[in-house]
py3Dmol code that shows the C-alpha trace and the ligand (Angstrom):
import py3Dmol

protein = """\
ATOM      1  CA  UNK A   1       0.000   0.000   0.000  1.00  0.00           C
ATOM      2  CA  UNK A   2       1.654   3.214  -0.940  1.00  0.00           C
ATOM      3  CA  UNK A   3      -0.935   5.472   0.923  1.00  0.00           C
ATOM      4  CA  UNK A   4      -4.301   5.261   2.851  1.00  0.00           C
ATOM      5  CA  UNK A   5      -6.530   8.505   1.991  1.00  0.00           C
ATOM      6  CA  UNK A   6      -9.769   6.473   1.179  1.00  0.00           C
ATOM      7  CA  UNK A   7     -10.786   3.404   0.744  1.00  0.00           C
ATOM      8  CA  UNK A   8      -9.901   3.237  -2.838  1.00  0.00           C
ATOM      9  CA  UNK A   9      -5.758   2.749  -1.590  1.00  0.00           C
ATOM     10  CA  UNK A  10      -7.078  -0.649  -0.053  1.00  0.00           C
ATOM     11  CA  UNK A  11      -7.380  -3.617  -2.361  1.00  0.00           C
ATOM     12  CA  UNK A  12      -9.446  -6.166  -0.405  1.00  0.00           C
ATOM     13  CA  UNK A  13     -11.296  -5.077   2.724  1.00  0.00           C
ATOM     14  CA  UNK A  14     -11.714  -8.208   4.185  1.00  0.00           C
ATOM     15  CA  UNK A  15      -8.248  -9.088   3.672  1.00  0.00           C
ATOM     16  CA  UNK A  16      -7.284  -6.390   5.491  1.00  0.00           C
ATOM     17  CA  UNK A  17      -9.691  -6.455   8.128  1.00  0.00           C
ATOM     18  CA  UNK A  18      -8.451  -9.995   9.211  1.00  0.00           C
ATOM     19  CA  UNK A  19      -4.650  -8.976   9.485  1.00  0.00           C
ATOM     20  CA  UNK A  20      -5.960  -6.362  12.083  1.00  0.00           C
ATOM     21  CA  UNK A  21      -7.903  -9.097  13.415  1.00  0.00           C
ATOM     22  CA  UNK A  22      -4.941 -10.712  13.199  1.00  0.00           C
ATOM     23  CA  UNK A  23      -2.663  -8.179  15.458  1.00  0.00           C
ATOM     24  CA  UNK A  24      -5.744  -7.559  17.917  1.00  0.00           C
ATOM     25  CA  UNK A  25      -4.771 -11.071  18.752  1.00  0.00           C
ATOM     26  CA  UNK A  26      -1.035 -11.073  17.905  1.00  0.00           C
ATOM     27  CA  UNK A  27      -0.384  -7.285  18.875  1.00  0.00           C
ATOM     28  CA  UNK A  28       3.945  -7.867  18.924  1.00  0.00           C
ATOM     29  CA  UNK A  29       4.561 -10.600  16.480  1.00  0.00           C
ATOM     30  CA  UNK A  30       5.606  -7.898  13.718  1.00  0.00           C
ATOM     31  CA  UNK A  31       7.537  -5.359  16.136  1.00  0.00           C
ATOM     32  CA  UNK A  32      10.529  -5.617  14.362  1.00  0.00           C
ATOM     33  CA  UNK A  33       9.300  -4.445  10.835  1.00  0.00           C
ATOM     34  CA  UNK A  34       8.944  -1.067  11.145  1.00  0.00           C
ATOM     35  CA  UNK A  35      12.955  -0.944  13.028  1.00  0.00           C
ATOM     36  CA  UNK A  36      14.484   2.227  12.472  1.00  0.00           C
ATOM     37  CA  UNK A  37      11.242   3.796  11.061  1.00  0.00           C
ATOM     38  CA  UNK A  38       9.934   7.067  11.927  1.00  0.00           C
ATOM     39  CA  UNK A  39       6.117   8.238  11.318  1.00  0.00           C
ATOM     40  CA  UNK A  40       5.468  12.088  11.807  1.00  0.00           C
ATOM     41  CA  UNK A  41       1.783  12.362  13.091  1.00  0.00           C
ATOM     42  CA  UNK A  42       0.881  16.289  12.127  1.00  0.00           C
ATOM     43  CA  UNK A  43      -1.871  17.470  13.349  1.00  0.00           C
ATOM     44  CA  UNK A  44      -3.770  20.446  12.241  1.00  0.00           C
ATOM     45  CA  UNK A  45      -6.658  19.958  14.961  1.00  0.00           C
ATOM     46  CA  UNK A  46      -7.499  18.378  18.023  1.00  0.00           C
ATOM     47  CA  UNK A  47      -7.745  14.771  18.531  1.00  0.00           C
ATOM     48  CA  UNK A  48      -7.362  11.736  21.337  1.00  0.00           C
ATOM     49  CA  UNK A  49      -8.548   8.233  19.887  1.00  0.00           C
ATOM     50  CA  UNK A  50      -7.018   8.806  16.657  1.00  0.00           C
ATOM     51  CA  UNK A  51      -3.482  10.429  18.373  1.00  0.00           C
ATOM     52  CA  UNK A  52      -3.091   7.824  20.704  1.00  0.00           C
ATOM     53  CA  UNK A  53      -3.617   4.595  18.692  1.00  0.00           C
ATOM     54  CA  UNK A  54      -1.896   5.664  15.696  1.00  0.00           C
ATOM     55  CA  UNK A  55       1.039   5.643  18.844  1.00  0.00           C
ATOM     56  CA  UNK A  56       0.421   2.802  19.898  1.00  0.00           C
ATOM     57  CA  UNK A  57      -0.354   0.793  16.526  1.00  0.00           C
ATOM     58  CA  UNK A  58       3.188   1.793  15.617  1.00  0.00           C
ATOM     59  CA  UNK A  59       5.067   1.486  18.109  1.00  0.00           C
ATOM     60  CA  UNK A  60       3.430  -2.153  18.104  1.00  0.00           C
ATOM     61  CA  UNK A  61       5.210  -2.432  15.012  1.00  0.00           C
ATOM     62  CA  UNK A  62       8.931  -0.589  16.141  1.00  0.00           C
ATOM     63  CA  UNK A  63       8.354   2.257  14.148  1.00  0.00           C
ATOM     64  CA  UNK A  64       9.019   5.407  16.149  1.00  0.00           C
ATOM     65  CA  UNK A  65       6.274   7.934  16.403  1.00  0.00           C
ATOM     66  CA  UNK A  66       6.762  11.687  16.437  1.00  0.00           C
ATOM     67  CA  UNK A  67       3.640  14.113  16.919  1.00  0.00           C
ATOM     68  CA  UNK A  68       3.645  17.733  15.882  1.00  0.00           C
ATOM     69  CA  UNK A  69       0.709  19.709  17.102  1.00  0.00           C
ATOM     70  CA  UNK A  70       0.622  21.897  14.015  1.00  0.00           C
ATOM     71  CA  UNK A  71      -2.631  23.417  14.572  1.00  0.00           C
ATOM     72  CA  UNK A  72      -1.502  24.814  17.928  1.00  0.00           C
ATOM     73  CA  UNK A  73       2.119  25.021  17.707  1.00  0.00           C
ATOM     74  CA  UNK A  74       3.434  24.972  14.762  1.00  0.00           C
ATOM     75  CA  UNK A  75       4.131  28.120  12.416  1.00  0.00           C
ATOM     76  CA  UNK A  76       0.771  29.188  10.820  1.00  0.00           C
ATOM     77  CA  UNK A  77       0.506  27.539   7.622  1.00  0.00           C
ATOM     78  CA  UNK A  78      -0.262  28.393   3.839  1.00  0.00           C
ATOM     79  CA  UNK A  79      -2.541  26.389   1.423  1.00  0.00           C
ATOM     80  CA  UNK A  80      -2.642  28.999  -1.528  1.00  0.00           C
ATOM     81  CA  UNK A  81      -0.820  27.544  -4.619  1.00  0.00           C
ATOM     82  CA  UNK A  82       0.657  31.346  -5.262  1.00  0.00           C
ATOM     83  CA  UNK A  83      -0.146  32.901  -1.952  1.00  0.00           C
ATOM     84  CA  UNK A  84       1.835  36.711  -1.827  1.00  0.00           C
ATOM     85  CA  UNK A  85       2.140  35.614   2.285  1.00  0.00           C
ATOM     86  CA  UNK A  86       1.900  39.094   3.717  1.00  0.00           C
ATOM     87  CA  UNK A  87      -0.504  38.268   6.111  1.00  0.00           C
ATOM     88  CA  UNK A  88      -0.664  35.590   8.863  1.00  0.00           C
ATOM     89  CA  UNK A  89       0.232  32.375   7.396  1.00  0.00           C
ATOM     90  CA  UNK A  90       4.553  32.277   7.831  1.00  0.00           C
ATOM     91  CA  UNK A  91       5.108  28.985   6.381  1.00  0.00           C
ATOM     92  CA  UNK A  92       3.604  26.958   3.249  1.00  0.00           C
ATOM     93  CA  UNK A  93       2.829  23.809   3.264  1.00  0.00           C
ATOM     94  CA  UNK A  94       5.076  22.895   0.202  1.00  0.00           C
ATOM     95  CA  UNK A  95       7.993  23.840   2.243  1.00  0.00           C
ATOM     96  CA  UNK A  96       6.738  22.591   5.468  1.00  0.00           C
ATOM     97  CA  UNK A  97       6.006  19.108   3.363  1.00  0.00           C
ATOM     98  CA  UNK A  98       9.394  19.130   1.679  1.00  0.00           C
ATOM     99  CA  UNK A  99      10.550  19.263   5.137  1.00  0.00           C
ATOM    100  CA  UNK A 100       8.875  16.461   6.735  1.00  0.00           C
ATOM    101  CA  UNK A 101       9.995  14.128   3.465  1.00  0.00           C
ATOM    102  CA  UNK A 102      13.507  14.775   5.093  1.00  0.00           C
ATOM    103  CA  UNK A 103      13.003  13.714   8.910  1.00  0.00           C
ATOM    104  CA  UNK A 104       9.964  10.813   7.975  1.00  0.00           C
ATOM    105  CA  UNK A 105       9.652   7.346   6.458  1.00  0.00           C
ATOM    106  CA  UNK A 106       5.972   7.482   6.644  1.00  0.00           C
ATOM    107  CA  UNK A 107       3.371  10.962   7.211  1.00  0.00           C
ATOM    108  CA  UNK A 108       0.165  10.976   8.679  1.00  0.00           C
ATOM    109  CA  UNK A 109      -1.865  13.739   8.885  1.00  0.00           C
ATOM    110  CA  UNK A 110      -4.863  15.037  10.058  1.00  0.00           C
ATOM    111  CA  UNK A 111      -6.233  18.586   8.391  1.00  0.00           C
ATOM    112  CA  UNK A 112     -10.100  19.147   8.899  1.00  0.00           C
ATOM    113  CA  UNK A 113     -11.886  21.010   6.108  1.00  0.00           C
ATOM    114  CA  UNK A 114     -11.928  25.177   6.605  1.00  0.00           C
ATOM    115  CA  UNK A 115     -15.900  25.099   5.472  1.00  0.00           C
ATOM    116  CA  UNK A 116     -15.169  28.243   3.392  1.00  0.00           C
ATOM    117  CA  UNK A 117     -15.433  27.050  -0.420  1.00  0.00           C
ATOM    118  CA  UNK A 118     -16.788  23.451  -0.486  1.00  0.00           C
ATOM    119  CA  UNK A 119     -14.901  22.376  -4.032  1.00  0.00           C
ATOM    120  CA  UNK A 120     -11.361  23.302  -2.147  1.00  0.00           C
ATOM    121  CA  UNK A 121     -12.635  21.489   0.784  1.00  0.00           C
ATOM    122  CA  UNK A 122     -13.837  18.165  -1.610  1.00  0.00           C
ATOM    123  CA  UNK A 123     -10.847  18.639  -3.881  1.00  0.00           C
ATOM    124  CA  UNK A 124      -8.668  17.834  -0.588  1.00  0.00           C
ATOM    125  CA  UNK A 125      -6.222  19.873  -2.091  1.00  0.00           C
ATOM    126  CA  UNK A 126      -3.783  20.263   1.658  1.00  0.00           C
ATOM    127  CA  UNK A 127      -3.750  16.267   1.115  1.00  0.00           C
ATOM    128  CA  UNK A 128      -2.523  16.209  -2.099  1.00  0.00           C
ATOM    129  CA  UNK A 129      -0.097  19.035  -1.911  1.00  0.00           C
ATOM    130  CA  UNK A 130       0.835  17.263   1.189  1.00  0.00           C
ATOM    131  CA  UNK A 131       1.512  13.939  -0.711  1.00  0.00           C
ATOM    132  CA  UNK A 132       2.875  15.683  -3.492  1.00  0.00           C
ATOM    133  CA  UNK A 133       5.712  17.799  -2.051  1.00  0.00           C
ATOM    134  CA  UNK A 134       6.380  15.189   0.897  1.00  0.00           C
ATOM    135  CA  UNK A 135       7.414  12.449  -1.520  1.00  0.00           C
ATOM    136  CA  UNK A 136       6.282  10.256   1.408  1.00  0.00           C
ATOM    137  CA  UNK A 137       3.757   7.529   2.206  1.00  0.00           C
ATOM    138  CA  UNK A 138       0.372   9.206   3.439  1.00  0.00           C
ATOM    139  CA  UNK A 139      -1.965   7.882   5.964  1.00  0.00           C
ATOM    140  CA  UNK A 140      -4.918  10.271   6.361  1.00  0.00           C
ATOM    141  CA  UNK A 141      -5.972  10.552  10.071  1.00  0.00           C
ATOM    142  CA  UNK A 142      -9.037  12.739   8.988  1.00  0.00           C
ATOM    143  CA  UNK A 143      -9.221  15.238   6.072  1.00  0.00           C
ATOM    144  CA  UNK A 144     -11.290  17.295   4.644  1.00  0.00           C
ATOM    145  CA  UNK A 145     -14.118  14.944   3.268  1.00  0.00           C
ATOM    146  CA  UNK A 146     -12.748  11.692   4.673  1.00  0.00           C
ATOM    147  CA  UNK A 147     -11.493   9.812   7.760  1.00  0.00           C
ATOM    148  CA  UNK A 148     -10.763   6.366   6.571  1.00  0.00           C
ATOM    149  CA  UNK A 149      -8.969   4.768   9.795  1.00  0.00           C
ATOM    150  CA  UNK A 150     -12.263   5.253  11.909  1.00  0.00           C
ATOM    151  CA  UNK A 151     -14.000   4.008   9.173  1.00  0.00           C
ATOM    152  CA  UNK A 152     -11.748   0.921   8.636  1.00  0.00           C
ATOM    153  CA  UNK A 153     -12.452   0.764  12.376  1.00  0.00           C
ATOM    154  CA  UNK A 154     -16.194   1.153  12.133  1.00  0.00           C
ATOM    155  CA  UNK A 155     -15.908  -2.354   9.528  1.00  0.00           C
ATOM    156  CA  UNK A 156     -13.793  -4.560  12.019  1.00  0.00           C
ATOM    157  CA  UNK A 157     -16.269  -3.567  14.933  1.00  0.00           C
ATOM    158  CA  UNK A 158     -19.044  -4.845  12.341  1.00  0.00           C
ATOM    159  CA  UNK A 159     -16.937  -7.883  11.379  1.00  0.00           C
ATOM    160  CA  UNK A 160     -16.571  -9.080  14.970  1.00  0.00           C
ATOM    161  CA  UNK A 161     -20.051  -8.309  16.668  1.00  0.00           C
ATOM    162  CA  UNK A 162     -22.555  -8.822  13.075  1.00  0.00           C
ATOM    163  CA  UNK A 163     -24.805 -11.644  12.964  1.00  0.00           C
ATOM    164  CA  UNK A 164     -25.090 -14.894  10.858  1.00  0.00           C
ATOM    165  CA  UNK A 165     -25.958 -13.610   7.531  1.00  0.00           C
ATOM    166  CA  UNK A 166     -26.123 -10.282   5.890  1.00  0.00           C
ATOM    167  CA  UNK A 167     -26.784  -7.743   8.533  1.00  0.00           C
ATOM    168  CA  UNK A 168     -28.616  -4.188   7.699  1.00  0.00           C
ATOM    169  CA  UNK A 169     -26.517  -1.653   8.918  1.00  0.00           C
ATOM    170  CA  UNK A 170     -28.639   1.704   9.348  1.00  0.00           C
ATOM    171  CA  UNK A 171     -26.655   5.269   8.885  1.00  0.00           C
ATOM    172  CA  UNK A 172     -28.623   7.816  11.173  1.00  0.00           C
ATOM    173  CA  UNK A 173     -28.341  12.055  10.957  1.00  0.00           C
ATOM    174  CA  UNK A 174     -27.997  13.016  14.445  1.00  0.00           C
ATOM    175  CA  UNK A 175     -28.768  16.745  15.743  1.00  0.00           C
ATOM    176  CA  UNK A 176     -25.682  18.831  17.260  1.00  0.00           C
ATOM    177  CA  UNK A 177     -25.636  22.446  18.088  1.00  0.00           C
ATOM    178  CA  UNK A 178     -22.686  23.393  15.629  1.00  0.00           C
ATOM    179  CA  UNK A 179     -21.145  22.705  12.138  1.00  0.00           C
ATOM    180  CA  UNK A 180     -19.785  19.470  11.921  1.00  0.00           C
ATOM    181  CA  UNK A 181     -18.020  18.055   9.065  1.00  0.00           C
ATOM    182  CA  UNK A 182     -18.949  15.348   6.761  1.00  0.00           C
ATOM    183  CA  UNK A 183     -16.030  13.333   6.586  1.00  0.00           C
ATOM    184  CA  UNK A 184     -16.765  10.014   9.222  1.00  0.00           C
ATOM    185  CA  UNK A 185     -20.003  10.279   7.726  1.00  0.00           C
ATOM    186  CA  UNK A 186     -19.169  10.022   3.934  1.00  0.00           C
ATOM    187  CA  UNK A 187     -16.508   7.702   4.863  1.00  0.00           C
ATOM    188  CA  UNK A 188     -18.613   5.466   6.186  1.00  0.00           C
ATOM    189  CA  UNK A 189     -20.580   5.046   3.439  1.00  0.00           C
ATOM    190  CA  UNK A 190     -17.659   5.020   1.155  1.00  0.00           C
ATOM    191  CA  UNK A 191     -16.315   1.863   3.030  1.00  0.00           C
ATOM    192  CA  UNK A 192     -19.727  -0.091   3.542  1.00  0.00           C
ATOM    193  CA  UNK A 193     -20.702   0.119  -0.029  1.00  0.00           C
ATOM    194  CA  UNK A 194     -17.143  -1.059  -0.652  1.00  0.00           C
ATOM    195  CA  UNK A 195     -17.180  -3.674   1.732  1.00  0.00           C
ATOM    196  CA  UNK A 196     -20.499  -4.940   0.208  1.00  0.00           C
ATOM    197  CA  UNK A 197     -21.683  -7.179   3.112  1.00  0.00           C
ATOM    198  CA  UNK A 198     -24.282  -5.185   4.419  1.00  0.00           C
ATOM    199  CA  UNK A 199     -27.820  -3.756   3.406  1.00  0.00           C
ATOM    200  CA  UNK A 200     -27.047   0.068   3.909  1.00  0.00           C
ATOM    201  CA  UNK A 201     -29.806   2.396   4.595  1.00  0.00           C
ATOM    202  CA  UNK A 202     -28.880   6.396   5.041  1.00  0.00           C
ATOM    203  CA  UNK A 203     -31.805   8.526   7.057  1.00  0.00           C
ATOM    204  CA  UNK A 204     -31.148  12.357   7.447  1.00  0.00           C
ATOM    205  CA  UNK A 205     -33.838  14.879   7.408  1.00  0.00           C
ATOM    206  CA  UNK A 206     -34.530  16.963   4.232  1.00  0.00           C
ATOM    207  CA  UNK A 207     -31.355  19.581   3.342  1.00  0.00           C
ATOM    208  CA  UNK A 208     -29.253  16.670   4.553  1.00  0.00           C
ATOM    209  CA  UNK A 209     -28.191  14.642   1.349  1.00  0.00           C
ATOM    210  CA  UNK A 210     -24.195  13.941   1.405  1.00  0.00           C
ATOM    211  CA  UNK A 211     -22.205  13.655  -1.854  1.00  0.00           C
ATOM    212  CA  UNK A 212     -23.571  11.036  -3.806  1.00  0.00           C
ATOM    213  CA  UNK A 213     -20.218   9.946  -4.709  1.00  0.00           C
ATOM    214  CA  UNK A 214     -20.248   8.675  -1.600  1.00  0.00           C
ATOM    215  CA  UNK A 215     -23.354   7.132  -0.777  1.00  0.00           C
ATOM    216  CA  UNK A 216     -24.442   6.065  -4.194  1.00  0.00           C
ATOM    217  CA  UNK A 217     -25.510   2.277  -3.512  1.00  0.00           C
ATOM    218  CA  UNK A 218     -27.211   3.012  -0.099  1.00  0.00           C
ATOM    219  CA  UNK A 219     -30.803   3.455   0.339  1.00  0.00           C
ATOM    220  CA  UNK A 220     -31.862   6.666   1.457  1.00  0.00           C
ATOM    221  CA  UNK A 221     -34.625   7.745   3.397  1.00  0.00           C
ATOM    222  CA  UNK A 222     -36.089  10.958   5.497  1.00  0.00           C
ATOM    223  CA  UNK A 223     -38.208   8.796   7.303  1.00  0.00           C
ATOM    224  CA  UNK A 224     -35.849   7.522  10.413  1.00  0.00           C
ATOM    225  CA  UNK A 225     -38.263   5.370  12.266  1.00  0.00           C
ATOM    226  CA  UNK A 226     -38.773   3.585   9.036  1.00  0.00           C
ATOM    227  CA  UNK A 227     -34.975   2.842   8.382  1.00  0.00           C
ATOM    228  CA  UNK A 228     -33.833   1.591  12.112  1.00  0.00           C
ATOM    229  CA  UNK A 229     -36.696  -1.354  11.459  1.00  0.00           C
ATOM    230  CA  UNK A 230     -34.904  -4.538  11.791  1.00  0.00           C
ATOM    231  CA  UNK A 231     -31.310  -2.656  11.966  1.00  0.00           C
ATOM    232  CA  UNK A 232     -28.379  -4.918  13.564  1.00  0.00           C
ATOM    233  CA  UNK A 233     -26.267  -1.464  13.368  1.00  0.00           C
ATOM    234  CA  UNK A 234     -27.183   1.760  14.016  1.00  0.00           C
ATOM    235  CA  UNK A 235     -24.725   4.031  13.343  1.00  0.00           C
ATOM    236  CA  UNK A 236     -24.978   7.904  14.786  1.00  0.00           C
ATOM    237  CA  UNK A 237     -23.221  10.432  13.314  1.00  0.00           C
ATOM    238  CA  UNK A 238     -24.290  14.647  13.075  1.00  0.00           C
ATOM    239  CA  UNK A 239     -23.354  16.304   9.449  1.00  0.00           C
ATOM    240  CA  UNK A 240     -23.752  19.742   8.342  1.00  0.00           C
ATOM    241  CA  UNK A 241     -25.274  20.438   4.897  1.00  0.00           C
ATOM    242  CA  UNK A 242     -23.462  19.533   2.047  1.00  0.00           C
ATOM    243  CA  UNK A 243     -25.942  21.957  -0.660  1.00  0.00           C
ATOM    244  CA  UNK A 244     -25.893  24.325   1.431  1.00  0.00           C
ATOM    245  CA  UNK A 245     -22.525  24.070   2.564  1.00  0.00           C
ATOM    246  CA  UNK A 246     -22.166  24.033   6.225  1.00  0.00           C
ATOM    247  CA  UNK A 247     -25.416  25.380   7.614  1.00  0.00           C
ATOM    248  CA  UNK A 248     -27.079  23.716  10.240  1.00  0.00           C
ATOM    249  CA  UNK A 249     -30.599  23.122   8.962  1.00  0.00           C
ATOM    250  CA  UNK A 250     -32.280  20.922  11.621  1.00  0.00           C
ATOM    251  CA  UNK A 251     -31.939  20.918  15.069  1.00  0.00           C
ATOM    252  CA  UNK A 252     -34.880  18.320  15.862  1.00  0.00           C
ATOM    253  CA  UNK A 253     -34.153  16.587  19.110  1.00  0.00           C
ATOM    254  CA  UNK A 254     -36.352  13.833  17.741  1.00  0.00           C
ATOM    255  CA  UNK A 255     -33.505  12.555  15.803  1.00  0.00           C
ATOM    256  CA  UNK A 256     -31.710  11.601  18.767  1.00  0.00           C
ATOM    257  CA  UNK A 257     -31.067   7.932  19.368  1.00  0.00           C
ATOM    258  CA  UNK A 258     -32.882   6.181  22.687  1.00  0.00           C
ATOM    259  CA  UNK A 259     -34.203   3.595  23.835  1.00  0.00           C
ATOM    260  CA  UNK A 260     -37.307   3.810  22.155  1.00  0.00           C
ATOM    261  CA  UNK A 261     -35.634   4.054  19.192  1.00  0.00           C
ATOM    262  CA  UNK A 262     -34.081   0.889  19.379  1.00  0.00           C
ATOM    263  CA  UNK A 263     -37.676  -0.931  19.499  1.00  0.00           C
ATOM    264  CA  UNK A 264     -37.715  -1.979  16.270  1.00  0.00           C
ATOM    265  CA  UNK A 265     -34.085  -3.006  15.383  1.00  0.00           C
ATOM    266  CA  UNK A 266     -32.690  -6.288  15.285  1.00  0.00           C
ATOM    267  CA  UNK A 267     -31.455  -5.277  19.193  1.00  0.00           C
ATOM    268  CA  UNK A 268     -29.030  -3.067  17.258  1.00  0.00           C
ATOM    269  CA  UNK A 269     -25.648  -2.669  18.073  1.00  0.00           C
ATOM    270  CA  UNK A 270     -25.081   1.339  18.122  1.00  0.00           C
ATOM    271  CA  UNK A 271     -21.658   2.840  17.209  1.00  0.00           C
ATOM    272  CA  UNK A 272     -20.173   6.942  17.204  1.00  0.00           C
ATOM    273  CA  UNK A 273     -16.828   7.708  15.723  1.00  0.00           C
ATOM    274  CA  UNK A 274     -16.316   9.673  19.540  1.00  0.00           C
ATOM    275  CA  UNK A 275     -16.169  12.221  20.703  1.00  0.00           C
ATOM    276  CA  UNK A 276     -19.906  12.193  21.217  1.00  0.00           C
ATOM    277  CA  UNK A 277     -21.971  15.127  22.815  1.00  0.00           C
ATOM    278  CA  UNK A 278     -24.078  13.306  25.307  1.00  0.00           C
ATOM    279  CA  UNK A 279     -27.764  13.996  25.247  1.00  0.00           C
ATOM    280  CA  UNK A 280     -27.637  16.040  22.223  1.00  0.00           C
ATOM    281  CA  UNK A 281     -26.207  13.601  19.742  1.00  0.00           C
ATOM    282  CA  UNK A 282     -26.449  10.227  21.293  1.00  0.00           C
ATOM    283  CA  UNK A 283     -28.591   9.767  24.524  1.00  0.00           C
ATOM    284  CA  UNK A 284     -26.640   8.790  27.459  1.00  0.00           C
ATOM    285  CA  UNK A 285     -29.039   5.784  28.295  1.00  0.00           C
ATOM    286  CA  UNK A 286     -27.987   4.075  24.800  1.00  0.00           C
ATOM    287  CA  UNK A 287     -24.402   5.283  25.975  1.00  0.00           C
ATOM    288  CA  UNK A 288     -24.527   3.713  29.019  1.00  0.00           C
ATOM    289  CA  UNK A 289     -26.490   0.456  28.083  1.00  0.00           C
ATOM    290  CA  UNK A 290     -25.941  -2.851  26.586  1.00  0.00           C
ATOM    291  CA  UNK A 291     -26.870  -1.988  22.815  1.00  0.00           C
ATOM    292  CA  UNK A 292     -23.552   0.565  23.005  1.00  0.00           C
ATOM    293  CA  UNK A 293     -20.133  -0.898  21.556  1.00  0.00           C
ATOM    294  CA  UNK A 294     -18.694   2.559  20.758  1.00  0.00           C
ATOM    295  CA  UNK A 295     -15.867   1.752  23.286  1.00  0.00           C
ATOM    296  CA  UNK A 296     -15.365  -1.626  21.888  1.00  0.00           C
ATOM    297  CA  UNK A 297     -15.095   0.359  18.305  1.00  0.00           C
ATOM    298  CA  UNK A 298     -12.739   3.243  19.704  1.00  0.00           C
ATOM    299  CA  UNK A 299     -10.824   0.203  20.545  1.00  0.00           C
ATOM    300  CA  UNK A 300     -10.283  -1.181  17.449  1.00  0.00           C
ATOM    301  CA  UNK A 301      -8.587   2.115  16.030  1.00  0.00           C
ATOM    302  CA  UNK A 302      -5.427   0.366  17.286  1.00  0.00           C
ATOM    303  CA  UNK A 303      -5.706  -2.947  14.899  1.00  0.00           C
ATOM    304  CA  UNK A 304      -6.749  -0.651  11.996  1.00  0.00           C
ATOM    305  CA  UNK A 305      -3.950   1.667  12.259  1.00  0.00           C
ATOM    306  CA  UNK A 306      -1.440  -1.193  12.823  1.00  0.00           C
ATOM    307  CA  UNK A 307      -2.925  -3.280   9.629  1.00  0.00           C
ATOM    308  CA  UNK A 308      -2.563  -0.103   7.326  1.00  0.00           C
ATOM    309  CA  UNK A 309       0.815   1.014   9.066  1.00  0.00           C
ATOM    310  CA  UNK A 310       2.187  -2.869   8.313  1.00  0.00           C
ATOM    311  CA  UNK A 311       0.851  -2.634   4.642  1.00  0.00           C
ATOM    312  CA  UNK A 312       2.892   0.500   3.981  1.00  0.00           C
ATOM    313  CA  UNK A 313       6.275  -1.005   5.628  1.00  0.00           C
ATOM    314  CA  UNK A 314       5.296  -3.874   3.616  1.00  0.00           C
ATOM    315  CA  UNK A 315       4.827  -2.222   0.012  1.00  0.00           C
TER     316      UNK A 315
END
"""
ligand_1 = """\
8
CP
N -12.946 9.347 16.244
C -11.858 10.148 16.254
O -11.224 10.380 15.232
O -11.533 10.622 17.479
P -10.476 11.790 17.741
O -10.997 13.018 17.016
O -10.429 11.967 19.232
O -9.160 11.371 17.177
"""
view = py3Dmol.view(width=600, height=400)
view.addModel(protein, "pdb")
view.setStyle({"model": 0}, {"cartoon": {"style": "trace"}})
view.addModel(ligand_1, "xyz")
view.setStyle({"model": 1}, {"stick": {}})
view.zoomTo()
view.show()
């Protein structure tokens, strides 16, 4: 694997679901392959789950991690192809890339979109200038329109808990009081309709449709209580608009999962990506109760970073 931005970098899914199946079980038995190996995590924006078992999943594997906080303390950057910087950016990200291709065998990177212009956001352009000028291997941890480790994530936590048979995994719109990206959401459905093992349903409200580049393959459906019928997943997840790019259109606390909700499901299993806002998004009895594996899931960040991190040594 040269370089994990979506889910078109992986081959076979299941394949590499089972080798992080594989070191969930067998967490040391490749720590010598990444010896001598350093990974510079950048980050533009905040993070724990993803920080931490990025960390871990190399350092599972020898590589040694180093973390720069770019967001916070790092110079300010510049995206602008022919940016005249006489403002408050001090450093561009060609030269800041160039730089990391010196110190790094392998980049990761997380850089949230800036929600100004929604075709600079979806052409992920800080990615590619980042891949481009590096001359490194890329693992995204989060860009602008995807955020393909929680999602690879989100497929082993299926893998392990789904029933016999073809489950129906159920995509929910969530409410949250401020502008949230799309990108776990639109990965999610990038990866599921990949995967191919499930019966996808979407349900948002009206003003709500994602990028059907993304979601084409999924049924679709403004009618919520209709969709979680018979669901073995329910996965909860807040998204601004995509049409109207950014707004908040919705704020109907009726959307938010509870028990009642759950009624008709197949006893659904509900996941979040995390960090969750309780009682808004996600109520905290389904938090707190048996249908919730969205600590088991935060778990398995670990196996899906070490699975991609050993395909990249291994290319
Ligand atoms: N789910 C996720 O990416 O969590 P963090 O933002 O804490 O890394």
């Amino acid at each position: 694997m040269q370089k994990f931005l979506s889910a078109h970098d992986v081959a076979d899914i299941e394949s590499l679901v089972n080798k992080a199946l594989f070191y969930k079980s067998n967490p040391l038995s490749d720590s010598s392959l990444g010896a001598g190996k350093r990974i510079g995590c950048i980050f533009m924006n905040p993070s724990m789950r993803t920080r931490l078992s990025t960390q871990i999943a190399a350092k599972n594997l020898g590589i040694e991690p180093i973390l720069l906080n770019a967001g916070s303390e790092g110079w300010a950057l510049e995206f602008e192809d022919d940016a005249i910087m006489n403002g408050t950016t001090v450093e561009h990200i060609k030269d800041a890339a160039r730089v990391f291709g010196q110190y790094f065998d392998i980049l990761a990177v997380r850089a949230f979109p800036a929600f100004k212009n929604r075709e600079d956001d979806y052409s992920e352009h800080i990615m590619k200038q980042i891949v481009k000028y590096s001359g490194l291997p890329v693992v995204s941890l989060e860009s602008a329109t995807l955020h393909p480790l929680q999602s690879l994530a989100d497929i082993i936590t299926m893998t392990e808990k789904k029933p016999a048979g073809r489950p129906k995994v159920v995509l929910t719109w969530a409410p949250h009081i401020k502008s949230i990206p799309h990108c776990v959401a639109n990965s999610f459905a990038q990866w599921v309709n990949k995967w191919d093992k499930a019966d996808f349903v979407i349900t948002h409200p009206e003003g709500y449709d994602l990028d059907s580049s993304f979601t084409s393959g999924a049924q679709i459906t403004h009618n919520q209580k209709e969709a979680l019928e018979g669901a073995d997943f329910v996965y909860v997840k807040n998204w601004s608009s995509y049409n109207d790019y950014g707004a908040v259109l919705n704020t109907d606390t009726s959307w938010m999962l509870t028990n009642a909700h759950l009624e008709n499901t197949n006893d659904a299993k509900v996941m979040h990506c995390l960090p969750v806002r309780r009682n808004i998004e996600l109520s905290g009895e389904v938090l707190d109760g048996p249908n919730s594996i969205v600590t088991h899931q935060a778990g398995n960040r670990v196996w899906a970073a070490q699975a991609v991190l050993s395909e990249i040594l291994k290319a």
